[in-house]
C-alpha positions in Angstrom: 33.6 58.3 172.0 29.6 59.0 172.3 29.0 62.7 170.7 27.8 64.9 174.0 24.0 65.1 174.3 22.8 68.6 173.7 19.3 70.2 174.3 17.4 70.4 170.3 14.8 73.3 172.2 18.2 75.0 173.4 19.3 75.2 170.0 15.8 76.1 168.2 14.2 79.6 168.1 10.6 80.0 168.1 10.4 81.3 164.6 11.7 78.4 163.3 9.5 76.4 165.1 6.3 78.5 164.2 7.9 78.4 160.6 7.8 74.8 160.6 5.0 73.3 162.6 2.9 74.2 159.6 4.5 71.8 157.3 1.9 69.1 156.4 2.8 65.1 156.5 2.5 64.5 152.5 4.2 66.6 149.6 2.5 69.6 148.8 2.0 70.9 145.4 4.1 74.8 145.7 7.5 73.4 146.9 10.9 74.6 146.1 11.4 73.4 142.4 8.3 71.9 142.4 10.2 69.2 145.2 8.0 67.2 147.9 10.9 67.9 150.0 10.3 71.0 152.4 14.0 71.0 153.3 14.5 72.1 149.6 13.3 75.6 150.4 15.3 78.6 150.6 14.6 78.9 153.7 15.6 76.0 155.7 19.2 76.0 157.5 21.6 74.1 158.0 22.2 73.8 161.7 25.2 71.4 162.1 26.1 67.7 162.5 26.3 68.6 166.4 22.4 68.9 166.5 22.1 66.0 163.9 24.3 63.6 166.5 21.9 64.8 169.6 19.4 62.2 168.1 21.3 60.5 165.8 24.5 59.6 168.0 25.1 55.9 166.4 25.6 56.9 163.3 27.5 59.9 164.0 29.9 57.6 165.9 30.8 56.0 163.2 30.7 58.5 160.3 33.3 60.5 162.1 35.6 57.9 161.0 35.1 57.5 157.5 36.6 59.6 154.7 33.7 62.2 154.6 34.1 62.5 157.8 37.8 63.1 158.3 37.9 65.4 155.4 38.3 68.9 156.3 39.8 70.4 159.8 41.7 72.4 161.3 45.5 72.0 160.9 46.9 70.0 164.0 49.0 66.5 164.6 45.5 65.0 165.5 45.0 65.3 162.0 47.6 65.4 160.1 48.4 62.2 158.1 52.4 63.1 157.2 55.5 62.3 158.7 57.1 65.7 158.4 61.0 65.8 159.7 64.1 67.2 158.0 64.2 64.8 155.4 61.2 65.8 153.7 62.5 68.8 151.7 60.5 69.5 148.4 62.4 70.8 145.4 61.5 73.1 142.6 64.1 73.3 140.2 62.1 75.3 137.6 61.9 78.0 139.9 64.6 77.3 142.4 62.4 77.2 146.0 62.6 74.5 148.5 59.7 73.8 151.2 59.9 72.5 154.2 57.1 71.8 156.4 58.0 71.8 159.8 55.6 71.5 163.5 56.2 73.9 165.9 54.1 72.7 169.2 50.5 71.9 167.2 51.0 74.5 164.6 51.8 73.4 161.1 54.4 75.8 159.2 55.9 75.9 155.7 58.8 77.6 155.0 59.7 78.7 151.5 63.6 79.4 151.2 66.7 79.4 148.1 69.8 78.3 149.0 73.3 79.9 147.1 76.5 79.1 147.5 75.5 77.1 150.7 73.8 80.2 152.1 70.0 80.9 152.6 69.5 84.4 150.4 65.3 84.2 150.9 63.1 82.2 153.3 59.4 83.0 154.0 57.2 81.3 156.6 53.6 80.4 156.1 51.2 79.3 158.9 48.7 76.6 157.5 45.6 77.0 158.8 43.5 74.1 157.2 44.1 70.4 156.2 42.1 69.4 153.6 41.8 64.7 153.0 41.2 62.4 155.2 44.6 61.2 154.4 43.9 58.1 153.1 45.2 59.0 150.4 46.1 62.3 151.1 46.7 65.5 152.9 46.8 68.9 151.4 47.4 72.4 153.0 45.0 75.4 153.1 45.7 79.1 154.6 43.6 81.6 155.3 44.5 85.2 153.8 41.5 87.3 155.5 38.0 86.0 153.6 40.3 84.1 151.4 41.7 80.7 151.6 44.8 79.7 149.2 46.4 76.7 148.5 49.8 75.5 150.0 52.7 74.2 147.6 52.7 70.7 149.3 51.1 67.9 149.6 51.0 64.5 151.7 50.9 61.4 149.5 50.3 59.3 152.4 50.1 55.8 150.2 54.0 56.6 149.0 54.4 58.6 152.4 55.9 60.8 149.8 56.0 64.4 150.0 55.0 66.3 146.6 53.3 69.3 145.2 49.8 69.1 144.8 48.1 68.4 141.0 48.8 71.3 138.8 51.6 72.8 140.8 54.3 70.4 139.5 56.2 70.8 135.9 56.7 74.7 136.0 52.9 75.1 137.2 54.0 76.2 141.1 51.4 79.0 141.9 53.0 79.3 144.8 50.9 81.1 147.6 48.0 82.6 145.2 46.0 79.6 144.0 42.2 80.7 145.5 40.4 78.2 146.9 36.9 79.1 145.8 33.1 77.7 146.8 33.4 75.0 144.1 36.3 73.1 145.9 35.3 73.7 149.3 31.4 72.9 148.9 33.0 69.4 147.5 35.2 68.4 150.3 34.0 70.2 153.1 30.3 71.3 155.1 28.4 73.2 152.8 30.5 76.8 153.4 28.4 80.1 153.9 29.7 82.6 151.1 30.7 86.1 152.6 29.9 88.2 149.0 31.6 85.9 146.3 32.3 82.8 145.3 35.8 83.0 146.5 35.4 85.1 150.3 34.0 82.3 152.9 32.0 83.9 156.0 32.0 80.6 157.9 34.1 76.8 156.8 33.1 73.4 158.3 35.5 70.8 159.7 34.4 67.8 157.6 31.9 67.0 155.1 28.5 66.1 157.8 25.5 64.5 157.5 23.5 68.0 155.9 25.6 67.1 152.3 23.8 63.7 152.1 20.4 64.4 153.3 20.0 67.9 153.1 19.6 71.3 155.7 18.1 70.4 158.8 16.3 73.2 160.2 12.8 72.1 159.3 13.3 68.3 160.5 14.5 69.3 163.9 11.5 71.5 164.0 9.1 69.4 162.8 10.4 66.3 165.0 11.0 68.6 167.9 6.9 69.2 168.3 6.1 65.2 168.7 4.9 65.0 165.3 5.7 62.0 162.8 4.8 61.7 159.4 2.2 60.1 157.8 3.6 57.5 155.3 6.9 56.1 154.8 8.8 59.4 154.2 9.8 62.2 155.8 9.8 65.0 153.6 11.4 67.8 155.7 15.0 65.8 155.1 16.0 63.5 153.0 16.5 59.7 152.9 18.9 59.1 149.9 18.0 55.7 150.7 14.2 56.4 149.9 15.1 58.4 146.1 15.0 57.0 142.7 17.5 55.5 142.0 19.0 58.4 139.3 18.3 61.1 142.5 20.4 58.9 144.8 23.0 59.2 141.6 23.1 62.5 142.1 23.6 63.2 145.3 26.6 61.0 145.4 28.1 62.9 142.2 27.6 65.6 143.3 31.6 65.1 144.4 32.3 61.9 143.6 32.1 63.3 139.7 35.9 64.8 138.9 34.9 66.8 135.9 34.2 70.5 134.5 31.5 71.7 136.9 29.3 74.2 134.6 27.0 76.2 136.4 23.5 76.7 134.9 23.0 80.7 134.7 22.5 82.0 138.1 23.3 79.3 140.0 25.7 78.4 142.5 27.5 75.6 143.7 25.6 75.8 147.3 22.4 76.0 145.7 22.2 71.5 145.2 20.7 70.0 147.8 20.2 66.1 148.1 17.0 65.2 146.1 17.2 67.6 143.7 18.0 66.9 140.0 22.1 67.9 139.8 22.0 68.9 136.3 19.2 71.6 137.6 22.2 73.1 139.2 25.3 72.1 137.2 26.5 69.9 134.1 29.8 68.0 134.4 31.8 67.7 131.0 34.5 64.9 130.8 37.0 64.3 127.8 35.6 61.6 125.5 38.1 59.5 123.8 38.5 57.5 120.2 38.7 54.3 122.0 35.4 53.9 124.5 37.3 51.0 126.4 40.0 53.9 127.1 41.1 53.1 130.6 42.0 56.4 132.0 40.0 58.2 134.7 40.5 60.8 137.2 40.7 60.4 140.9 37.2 61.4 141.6 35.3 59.8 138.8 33.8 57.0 140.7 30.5 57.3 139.6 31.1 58.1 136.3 33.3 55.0 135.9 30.4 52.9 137.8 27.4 54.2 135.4 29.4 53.2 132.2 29.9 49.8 133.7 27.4 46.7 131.6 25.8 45.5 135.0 25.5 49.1 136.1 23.5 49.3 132.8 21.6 46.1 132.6 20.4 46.1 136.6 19.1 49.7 136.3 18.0 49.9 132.3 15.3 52.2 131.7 14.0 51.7 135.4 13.9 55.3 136.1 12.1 55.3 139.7 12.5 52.7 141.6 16.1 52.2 143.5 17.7 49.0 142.2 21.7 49.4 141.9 23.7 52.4 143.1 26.7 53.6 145.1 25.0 53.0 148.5 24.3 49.2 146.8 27.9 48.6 148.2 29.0 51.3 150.7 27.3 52.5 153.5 28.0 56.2 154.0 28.0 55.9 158.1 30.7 53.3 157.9 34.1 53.5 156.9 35.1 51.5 154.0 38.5 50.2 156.1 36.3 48.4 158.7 34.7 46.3 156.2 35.8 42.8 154.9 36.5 41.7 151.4 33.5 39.6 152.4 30.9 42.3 152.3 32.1 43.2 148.9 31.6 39.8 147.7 27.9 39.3 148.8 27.1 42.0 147.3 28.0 40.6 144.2 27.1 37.3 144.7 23.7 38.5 145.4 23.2 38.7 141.7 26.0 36.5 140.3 24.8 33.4 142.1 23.9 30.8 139.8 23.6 30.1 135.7 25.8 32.3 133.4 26.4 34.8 135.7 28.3 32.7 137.8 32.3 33.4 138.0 34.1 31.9 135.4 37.5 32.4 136.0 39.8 29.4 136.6 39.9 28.3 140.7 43.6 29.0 140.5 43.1 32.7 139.4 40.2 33.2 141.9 42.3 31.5 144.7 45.5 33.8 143.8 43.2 36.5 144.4 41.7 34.9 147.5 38.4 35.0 145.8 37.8 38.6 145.9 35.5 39.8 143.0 36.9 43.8 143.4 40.5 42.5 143.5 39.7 41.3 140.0 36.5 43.2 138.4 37.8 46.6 140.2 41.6 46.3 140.0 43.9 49.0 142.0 45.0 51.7 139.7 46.7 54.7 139.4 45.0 57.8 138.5 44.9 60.5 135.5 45.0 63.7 138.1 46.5 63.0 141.4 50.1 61.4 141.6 51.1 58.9 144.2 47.4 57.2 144.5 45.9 54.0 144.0 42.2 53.4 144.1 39.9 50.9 142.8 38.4 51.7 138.9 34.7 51.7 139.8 33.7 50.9 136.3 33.0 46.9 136.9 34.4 45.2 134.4 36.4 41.5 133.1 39.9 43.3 133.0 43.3 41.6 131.0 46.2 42.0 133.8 47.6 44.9 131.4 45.0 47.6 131.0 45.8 49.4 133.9 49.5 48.9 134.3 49.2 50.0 130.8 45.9 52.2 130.3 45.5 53.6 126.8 46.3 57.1 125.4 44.0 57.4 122.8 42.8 60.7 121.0 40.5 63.3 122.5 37.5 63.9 120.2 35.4 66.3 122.4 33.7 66.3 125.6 30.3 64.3 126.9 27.9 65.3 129.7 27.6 62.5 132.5 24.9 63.6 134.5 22.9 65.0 131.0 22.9 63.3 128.0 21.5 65.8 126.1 23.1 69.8 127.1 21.9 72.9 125.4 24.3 74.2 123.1 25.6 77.0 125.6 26.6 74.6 128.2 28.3 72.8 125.8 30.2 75.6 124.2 31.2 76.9 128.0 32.4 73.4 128.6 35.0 73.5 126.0 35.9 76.6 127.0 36.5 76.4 130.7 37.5 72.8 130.2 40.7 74.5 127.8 41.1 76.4 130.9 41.5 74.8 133.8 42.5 71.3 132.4 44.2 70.7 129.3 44.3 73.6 126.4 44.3 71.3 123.6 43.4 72.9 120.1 40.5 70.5 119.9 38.1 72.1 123.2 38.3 75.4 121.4 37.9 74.1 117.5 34.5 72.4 119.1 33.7 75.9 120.9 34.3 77.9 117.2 31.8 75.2 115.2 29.1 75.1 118.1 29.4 79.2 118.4 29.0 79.2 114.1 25.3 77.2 114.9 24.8 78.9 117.9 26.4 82.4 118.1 26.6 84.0 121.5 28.3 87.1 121.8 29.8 86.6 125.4 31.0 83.1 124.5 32.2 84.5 121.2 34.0 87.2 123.4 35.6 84.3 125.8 36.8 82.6 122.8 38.5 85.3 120.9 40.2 86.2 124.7 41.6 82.7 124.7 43.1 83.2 120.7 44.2 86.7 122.0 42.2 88.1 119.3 41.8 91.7 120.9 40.3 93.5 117.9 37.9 91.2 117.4 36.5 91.3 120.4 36.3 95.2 120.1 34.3 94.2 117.0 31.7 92.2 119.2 31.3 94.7 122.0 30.7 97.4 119.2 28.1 95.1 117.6 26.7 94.7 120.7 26.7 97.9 122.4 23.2 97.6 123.9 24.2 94.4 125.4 24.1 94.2 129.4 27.4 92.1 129.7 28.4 90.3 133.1 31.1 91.8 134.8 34.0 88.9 133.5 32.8 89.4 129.7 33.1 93.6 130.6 37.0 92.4 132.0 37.9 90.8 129.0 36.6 93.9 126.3 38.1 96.3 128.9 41.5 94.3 128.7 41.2 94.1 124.6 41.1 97.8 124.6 44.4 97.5 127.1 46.1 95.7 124.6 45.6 97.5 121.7 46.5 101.1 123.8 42.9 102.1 124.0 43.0 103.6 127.6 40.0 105.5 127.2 38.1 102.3 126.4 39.9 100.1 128.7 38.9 102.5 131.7 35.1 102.5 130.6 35.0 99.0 130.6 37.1 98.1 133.1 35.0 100.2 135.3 31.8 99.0 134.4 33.6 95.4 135.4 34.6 96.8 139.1 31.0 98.1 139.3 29.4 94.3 138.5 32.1 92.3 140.8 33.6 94.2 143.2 34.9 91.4 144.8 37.9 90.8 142.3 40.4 92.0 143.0 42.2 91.5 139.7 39.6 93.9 138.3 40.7 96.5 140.9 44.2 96.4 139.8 44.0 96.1 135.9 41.6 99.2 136.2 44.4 100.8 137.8 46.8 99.7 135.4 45.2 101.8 132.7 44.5 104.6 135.2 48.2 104.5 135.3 48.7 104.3 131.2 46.6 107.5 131.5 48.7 108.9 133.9 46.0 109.3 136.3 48.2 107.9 139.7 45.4 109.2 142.1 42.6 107.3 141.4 45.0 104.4 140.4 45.8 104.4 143.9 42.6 104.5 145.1 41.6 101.5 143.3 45.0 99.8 144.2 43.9 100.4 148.1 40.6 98.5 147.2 42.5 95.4 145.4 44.4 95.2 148.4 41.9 95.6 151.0 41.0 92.6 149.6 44.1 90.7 148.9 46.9 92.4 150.8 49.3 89.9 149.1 48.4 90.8 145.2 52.0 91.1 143.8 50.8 92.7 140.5 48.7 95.2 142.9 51.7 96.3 145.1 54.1 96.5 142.1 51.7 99.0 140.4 50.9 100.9 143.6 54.8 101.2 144.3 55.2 102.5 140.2 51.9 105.4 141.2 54.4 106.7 144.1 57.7 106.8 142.5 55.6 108.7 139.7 54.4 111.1 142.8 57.7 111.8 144.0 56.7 109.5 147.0 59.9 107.3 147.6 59.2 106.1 151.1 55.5 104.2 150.3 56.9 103.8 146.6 59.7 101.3 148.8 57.3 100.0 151.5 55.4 98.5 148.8 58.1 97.1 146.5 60.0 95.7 149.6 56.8 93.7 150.2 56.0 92.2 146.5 59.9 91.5 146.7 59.9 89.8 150.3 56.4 87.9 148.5 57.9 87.2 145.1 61.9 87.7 144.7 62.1 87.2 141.1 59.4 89.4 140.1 60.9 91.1 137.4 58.2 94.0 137.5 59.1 94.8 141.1 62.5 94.8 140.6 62.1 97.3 137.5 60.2 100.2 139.4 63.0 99.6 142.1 65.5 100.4 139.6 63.7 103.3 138.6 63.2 104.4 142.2 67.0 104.0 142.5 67.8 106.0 139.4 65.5 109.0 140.4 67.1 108.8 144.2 70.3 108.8 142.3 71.4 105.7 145.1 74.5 104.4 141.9 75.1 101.6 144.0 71.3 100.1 144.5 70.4 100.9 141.6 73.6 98.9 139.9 72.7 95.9 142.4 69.3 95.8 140.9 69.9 95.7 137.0 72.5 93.4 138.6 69.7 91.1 140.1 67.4 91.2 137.0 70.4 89.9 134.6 70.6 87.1 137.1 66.9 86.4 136.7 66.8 87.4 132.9 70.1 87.4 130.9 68.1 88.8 128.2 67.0 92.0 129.7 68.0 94.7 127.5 67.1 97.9 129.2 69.1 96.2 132.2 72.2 95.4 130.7 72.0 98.9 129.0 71.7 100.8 131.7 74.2 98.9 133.5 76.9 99.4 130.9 75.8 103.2 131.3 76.6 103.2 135.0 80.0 101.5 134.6 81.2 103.4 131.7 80.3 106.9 133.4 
C-alpha cells in the first residue's frame, strides 16, 4: 500500500526554514563535533518517517516490511506474531504463578493467577500496551505504568511457536511486573524516544525503528530541500547517506544495535545523543566477555557485527583501509528490503564477487556443496542457537570454514576479562565501569570484579571504588571513602550507595544526609524516595517519611517496597484505615510479600482483630516455615 502523500510546507514552520536556508552546500569548519554533517547539531529534529515517505515513498514501501520496520507497535492482532489460546499457559514453579495471555476484541491481556486445591486464590490482569519484535523471531510485551514502561513476564518464541518468559526472567529470575524499560532498550529497538526527565520516563515512543536511526534527524534536510536547493558535490550533508561514510562510520551506525554488549556511556552522555555519522565510541563503549579459546563459538543474539568484524575476510578486504567503504553490513543487506524476500542467490553473488577464481575459489567437495544446494551462508554462516535468547536460531555472522560440530556443540571455555569492540584501546575508567556493570546486569562472576579491584589499585577512583565495595557489601569501607572524600561532588547513585552504607551499619543520621543529597540530584528515582523514607522511619520521623513515600509513588504507584513502608508510617500514626488501603494494594500486587504481610499482622495485633491476625502469621508460615516471630506469636495466640 503507497504511504499517503502529505504537504512537506504543511508540516514545516518558518523558523525552521529561516534556520536552515542558511546551511551552505560543503562542510563547514564549526559543526557539531567538529562533523560536516549539519544534521549532527543539537538542533535539528527529528520529524518522522511520515514526512520522510512524502518524498521517499519507494523505499518506505518496502522498509515497512522488514525487521526494523515491524519492530515496535502498538499491541493489536495486526501485529502480534503468537497464537495465544488456552493451551498456552506459562508456569513458574519457583514462585508458583501461571500466565495466560488471552485477546479480548484487539486488546492483548495477561492474567497472572495461583491455583490451590483446584481453586483460583489470586489472579491479576494486566493490559499490554506495546509489542516489542518484528516476530521473526520474536514477540515481547511492554506496559505502560504512567511515564514508565515495564516489561511483561512472557514472551512469543515464534520459531518454536513456544510460549516462554523472556531472557532473565526464567530460573527464579521472574521480575514480575517491575522490570523498567529504560532509554537504552527502547532507543535500540524502537524510533529514537524523546525522554520526559530521565532515562527511564518516556514523553513520546515511536511504532518502529524509521528511517531517522540510519540517516539521522531530518529537520534540516526537509528544510533545505524544501527551498529548491541541491547540493553542490556528491553529498548531502544535512542527512546522512550511510552508503556515502567510511567504511568504520557505516560500522557504527549499524552497531549501534546490532552490538549485544555492555553499553557504557561516556560521562554526560546519553544513549539519544549518537546519531548516524558520528564516531559511536564518542558516545558509548561496548564491553563483551573475552574467552581462553579465541575460536570460542558462543555469541549473543545481537552480536552480528561483532561476530562479522572478527571474521578473516572481514579483516583482509578492509585492513588498514580506514576511509574508503569496501566491506560492511550493507555489503550484503539492503536496509529498505526485507531479508525474507531475498534469494539464497543474492547471498551468493555477493560472495562470489570476491571468491571467483584462483585460491579463493570453494573448495568443498560437489557433494557437500550440492547437499547444501550450493549456498555459501548455509555453510560459512551456519544456523545457530544463541547465548541470550532461548528458542532462536539465526545465522553466526562471523564468516568462517565451520566442522559440522562447533555449533551443535559451541565451546565453554573460561572467561578472562572483557574487550571493547568498537575501541581497542578504553581509558581505564571505562574499563573498570565495564566490569562493574557487566557483574551487574549479566553474569556476577568473581573474575569482572577481581579485574575492577587491580585496574582501581592503578587507577583509583573514589566513586568506582564506592561501586565496588557496594557490590562486596563492604559498608564500612565505603564510609571510609566518602570521609576521605568529603569535598567530593558525588553523582546522585554514588550519594545512594554511601547513604545506604550508613543504613546498614544503623547510622540514620548519615543515611538521611546522604540519602537526601541523592533525592536532591535524581529526583526521578523513585527507589531513592523510598529508602530515604525508610530511614526517616528508623528515625521515627513518619511525617516526612510519608511525604517522601507520596513522591516515590507519584511516580510509581505500583512500588511494593514504597506502599509497604507507607502502610508501616500509618499503623505507627494510629491511622488503620490508609495503614490497610495501602497494604491491601502491595498484597493484591505481590501476595507473598513477606514485609506486607508483617505490618498486616501488626495492624491486626494493635486492632486486637485475634482472628486476622492468626490468618496472617498463618499465611507467612505458608510462605516461610522458618519465620520465627510468626510461629511465636502464633503459639501465643493459641495458648492464651
Amino acid at each position: 500500500m503507497r504511504f499517503r502523500r502529505i504537504s512537506l510546507f504543511a508540516f514545516l514552520i518558518t523558523a525552521l526554514i529561516t534556520a536552515t536556508l542558511q546551511f551552505c552546500h560543503s562542510p563547514s569548519e564549526n559543526q557539531s563535533e567538529n562533523s560536516p554533517y549539519i544534521n549532527h547539531r543539537d538542533s535539528v529534529e527529528y520529524v518522522g518517517m511520515a514526512v520522510c515517505a512524502s518524498c521517499h515513498a519507494d523505499k518506505h514501501e518496502t522498509f515497512v516490511h522488514t525487521g526494523m520496520g515491524q519492530s515496535f507497535d502498538w499491541a493489536s492482532m495486526r501485529k502480534s506474531s503468537a497464537d495465544f489460546n488456552a493451551q498456552h499457559l506459562l508456569y513458574d514453579s519457583f514462585l508458583n504463578f501461571y500466565y495466560h495471555p488471552f485477546w479480548k476484541g484487539d486488546k492483548l491481556f495477561v492474567k497472572e493467577f495461583r491455583i490451590e486445591n483446584g481453586d483460583t486464590v489470586y489472579q491479576r490482569n494486566e493490559e499490554i500496551t506495546y509489542i516489542i519484535g518484528s516476530g521473526q523471531h520474536t514477540n515481547s510485551h511492554l506496559i505502560k505504568k504512567g511515564d514508565f514502561v515495564v516489561q511483561a513476564p512472557f514472551t512469543w518464541y515464534a520459531q518454536r511457536s513456544k510460549l516462554d518468559f523472556p531472557p532473565g526472567f526464567e530460573n527464579g529470575n521472574n521480575s514480575r511486573f517491575s522490570r523498567i524499560i529504560d532509554e537504552e532498550c527502547m532507543s535500540c529497538h524502537n524510533s529514537m524516544p524523546v525522554m520526559k526527565s530521565s532515562s527511564r520516563t518516556f514523553s513520546k515512543i515511536g511504532t518502529g525503528i524509521d528511517c531517522e536511526r540510519c540517516h539521522g534527524p531530518g529537520s534540516a534536510h526537509v528544510a533545505f530541500r524544501s527551498s529548491g536547493k541541491i547540493p553542490d558535490g556528491d553529498i548531502d550533508y544535512t542527512i546522512v547517506n550511510p552508503a556515502k561514510l567510511s567504511w568504520k562510520r557505516q560500522m557504527d551506525v549499524c552497531q549501534r544495535c546490532h552490538l549485544q554488549g555492555d553499553n557504557v556511556l561516556k560521562p554526560g552522555k546519553s544513549f539519544t545523543d549518537f546519531r548516524p555519522g558520528m564516531e559511536l565510541a564518542s558516545v558509548f563503549e561496548v564491553f563483551l566477555p573475552a574467552y581462553s579459546d579465541s575460536d570460542d563459538a558462543r555469541f549473543n543474539m545481537a552480536n552480528h557485527a561483532d561476530r562479522l568484524q572478527s571474521s578473516k575476510c572481514f579483516i583482509a578486504t578492509n585492513g588498514s583501509n580506514l576511509e574508503s567503504t569496501t566491506f560492511t553490513c550493507i555489503t550484503c543487506h539492503n536496509p529498505h528490503v526485507s531479508v525474507k524476500t531475498l534469494k539464497s542467490s543474492h547471498f551468493n553473488n555477493v560472495c562470489q564477487n570476491c571468491h571467483k577464481s584462483g585460491k579463493s575459489m570453494c573448495s568443498a567437495p560437489m557433494e557437500k556443496r550440492n547437499l547444501l544446494s550450493d549456498n555459501c551462508v548455509k555453510c560459512h554462516m551456519p544456523v545457530s542457537g544463541t547465548e541470550d535468547i532461548p528458542h532462536v536460531l539465526v545465522h553466526d555472522h562471523k564468516i568462517a570454514v565451520y566442522s559440522d560440530t562447533v555449533h551443535a556443540q559451541p565451546k565453554h571455555s573460561e572467561v578472562t576479562g572483557l574487550y571493547c569492540v568498537n575501541k581497542t584501546d578504553p581509558e581505564p575508567d571505562m574499563l573498570i565501569r565495564a566490569y562493574l556493570t557487566y557483574y551487574e546486569k549479566f553474569d556476577p562472576l568473581p573474575v569482572y570484579q577481581q579485574k575492577a579491584e587491580a585496574l582501581l589499585k592503578e587507577h583509583p577512583d573514589p566513586e568506582l571504588l564506592i561501586h565496588l565495595r557496594y557490590q562486596q557489601q563492604n559498608w564500612k569501607a565505603i564510609i571510609l571513602i566518602s570521609t576521605k572524600e568529603k569535598d567530593r561532588q558525588f553523582d546522585g547513585m554514588t550519594c545512594y550507595r554511601i547513604g545506604k552504607a550508613h543504613h546498614m551499619l544503623n547510622s540514620f543520621t548519615g543515611a538521611k544526609q546522604w540519602l537526601e543529597l541523592a533525592v536532591l540530584k535524581e529526583k526521578e528515582r523513585f527507589e531513592f524516595q523510598n529508602e530515604l523514607a525508610a530511614t526517616l522511619i528508623k528515625l521515627e520521623d513518619y511525617a516526612n517519611a510519608l511525604v517522601h513515600l507520596k513522591e516515590c509513588l507519584d511516580l510509581f504507584p505500583e512500588y511494593v517496597p514504597a506502599l509497604n513502608n507507607a502502610g508501616f508510617c500509618h499503623i505507627m500514626n494510629f491511622e488503620p484505615t490508609p495503614a490497610l488501603v495501602f497494604l491491601k494494594k502491595s498484597l493484591s500486587l505481590d501476595p507473598d510479600n513477606i514485609t506486607a504481610l508483617e505490618n498486616l499482622a501488626l495492624l491486626y495485633d494493635r486492632m486486637n482483630q485475634t482472628e486476622k491476625l492468626k490468618q496472617t502469621l498463618e499465611r507467612i508460615l505458608k510462605i516461610d516455615q522458618n519465620h520465627d516471630a510468626a510461629r511465636k506469636r502464633l503459639l501465643t495466640i493459641k495458648s492464651g
